[in-house]
BATIRO-926921 format. One line per 2 residues: number of its first residue (from 1); for each residue x, y, z of C-alpha. Coordinates in nm, 2 decimals. Example, Ala and Ser with C-alpha at 12.3 -4.5 7.8 and 13.67 -1.06 7.14 Angstrom:
1) 1.23,-0.45,0.78; 1.37,-0.11,0.71
# end
This chain:
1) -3.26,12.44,-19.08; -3.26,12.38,-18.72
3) -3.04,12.38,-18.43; -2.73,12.11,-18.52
5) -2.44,12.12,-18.74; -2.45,12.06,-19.17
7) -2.16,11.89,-19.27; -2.04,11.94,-19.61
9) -2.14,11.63,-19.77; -2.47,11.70,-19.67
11) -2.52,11.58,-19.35; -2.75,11.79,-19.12
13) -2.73,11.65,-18.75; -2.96,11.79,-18.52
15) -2.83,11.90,-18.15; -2.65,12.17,-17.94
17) -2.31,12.29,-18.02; -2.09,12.22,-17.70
19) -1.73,12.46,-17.83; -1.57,12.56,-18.17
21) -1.20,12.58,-18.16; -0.91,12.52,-18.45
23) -0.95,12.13,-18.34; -1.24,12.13,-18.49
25) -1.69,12.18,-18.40; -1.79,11.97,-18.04
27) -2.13,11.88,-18.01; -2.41,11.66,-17.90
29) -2.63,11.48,-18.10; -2.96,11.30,-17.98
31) -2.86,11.44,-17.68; -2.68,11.13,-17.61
33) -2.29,11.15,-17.78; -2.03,11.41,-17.80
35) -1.88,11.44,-18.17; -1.57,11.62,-18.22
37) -1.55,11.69,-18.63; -1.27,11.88,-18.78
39) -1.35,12.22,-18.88; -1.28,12.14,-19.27
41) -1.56,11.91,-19.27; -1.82,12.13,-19.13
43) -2.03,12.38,-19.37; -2.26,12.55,-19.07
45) -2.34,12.56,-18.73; -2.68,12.63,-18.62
47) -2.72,12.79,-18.24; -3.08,12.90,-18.31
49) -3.36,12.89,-18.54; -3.46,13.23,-18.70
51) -3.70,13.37,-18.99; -3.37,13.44,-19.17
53) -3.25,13.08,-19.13; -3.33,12.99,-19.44
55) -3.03,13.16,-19.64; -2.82,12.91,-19.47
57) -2.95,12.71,-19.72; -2.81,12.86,-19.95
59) -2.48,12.64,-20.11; -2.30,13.00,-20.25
61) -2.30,13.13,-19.90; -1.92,13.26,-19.78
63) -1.78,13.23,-19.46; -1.91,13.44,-19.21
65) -2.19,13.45,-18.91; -2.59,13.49,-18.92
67) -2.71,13.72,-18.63; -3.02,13.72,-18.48
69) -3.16,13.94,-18.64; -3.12,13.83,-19.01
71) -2.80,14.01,-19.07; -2.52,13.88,-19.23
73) -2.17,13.95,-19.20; -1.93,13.83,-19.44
75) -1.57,13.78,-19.25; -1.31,13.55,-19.15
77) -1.40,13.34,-18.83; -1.14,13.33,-18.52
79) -1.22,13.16,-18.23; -1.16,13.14,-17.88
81) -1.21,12.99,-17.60; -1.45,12.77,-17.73
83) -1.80,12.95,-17.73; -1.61,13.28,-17.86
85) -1.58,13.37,-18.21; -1.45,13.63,-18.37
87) -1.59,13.78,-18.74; -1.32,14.02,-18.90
89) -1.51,14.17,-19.18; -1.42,14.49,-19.43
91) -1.76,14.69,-19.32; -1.77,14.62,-18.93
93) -1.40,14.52,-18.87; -1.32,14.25,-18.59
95) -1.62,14.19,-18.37; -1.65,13.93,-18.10
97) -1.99,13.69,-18.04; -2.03,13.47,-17.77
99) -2.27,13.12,-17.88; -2.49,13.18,-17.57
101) -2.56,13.54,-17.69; -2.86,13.61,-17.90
103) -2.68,13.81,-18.10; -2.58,13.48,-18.28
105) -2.79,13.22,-18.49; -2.53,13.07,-18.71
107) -2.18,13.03,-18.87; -2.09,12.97,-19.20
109) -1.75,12.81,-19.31; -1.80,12.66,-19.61
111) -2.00,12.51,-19.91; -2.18,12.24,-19.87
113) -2.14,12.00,-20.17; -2.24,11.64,-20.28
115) -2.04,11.34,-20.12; -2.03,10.98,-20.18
117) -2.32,10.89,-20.00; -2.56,10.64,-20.14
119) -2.84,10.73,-19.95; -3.07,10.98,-19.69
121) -3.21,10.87,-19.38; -3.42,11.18,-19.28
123) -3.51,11.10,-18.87; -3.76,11.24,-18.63
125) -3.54,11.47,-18.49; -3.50,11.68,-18.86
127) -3.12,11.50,-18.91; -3.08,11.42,-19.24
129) -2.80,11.16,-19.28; -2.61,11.10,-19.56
131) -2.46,10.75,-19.60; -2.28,10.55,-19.78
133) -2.42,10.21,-19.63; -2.70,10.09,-19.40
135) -2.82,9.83,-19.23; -3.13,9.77,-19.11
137) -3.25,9.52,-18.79; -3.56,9.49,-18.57
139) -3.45,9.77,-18.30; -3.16,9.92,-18.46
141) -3.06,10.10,-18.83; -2.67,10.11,-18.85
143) -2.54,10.43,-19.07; -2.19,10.45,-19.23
145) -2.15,10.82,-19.24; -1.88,10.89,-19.46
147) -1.72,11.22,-19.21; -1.84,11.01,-18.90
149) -1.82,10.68,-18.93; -2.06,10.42,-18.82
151) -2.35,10.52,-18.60; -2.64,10.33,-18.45
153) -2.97,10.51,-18.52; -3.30,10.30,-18.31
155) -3.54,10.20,-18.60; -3.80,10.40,-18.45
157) -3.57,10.75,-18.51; -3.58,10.69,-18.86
159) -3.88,10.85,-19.10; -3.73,10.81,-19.42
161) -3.49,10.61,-19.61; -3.44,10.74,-19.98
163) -3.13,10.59,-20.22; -2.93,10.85,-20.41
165) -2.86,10.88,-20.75; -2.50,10.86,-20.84
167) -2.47,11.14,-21.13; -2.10,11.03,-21.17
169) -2.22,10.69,-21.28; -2.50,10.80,-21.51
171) -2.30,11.07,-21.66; -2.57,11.34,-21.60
# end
């Protein structure tokens, strides 16, 4: 997992978080757009990529922050001032992190779990978008996200396009 924010219908949208606060996760993706998505919708925030990155993968994961150097802590999460966040934790007790600090690779805040998208798009960038509808022109692929709404991907961006099996449907 690389530097970006998962969502918790599976969305993973590469980019640099801008600020954290009770609002909700700010950040740029493409480096093009600010997105501002509530902090209920957001599984993890990446700030750097690590050898231990890879537990963030992990959908049992509880709420707390990855360091930089592969430790985990498990705590509540307060923030502050934007790039401030606090873990409050049973073994370590409140401790403060700053986003810019190496110190600091990633948050957790939640399971991820499966939506009601109908299909991936996996782009160049290592986003993997979950949608509900697409539609594809010459220059352009338009993406209803189900957390974010429509976005306009360029055709070139995209690498992958897979549809989604609906286990509700099937019953499996």
């Amino acid at each position: 997992m690389g530097r970006g924010i998962l969502l918790r219908n599976g969305t993973f949208l590469s980019g640099a978080v801008r600020s954290i606060s009770a609002d909700g996760v700010k950040f740029i993706h493409r480096g093009e757009k600010e997105y501002t998505v509530p902090l209920h919708q957001v599984a993890r925030t990446v700030f750097r990529v690590g050898p231990r990155n890879a537990l963030l993968g992990n959908p049992q994961l509880v709420q707390g922050a990855l360091l930089g150097n592969g430790d985990f802590i498990e705590g509540r999460l307060q923030f502050g001032r934007g790039r401030d966040v606090k873990v409050s934790s049973v073994l370590l007790g409140l401790k403060g992190y700053t986003f810019d600090s190496s110190d600091l690779a990633a948050l957790v805040f939640g399971s991820p779990s499966a939506g009601e998208a109908r299909y991936e798009l996996r782009m160049a960038d290592n986003s993997i978008v979950m949608a509900k509808t697409i539609s594809v022109a010459q220059e352009q692929v338009e993406i209803v996200e189900p957390l974010l709404g429509a976005l306009q991907v360029p055709r070139a961006a995209v690498t992958e396009i897979r549809g989604i099996e609906q286990r509700a449907a099937t019953g499996k």
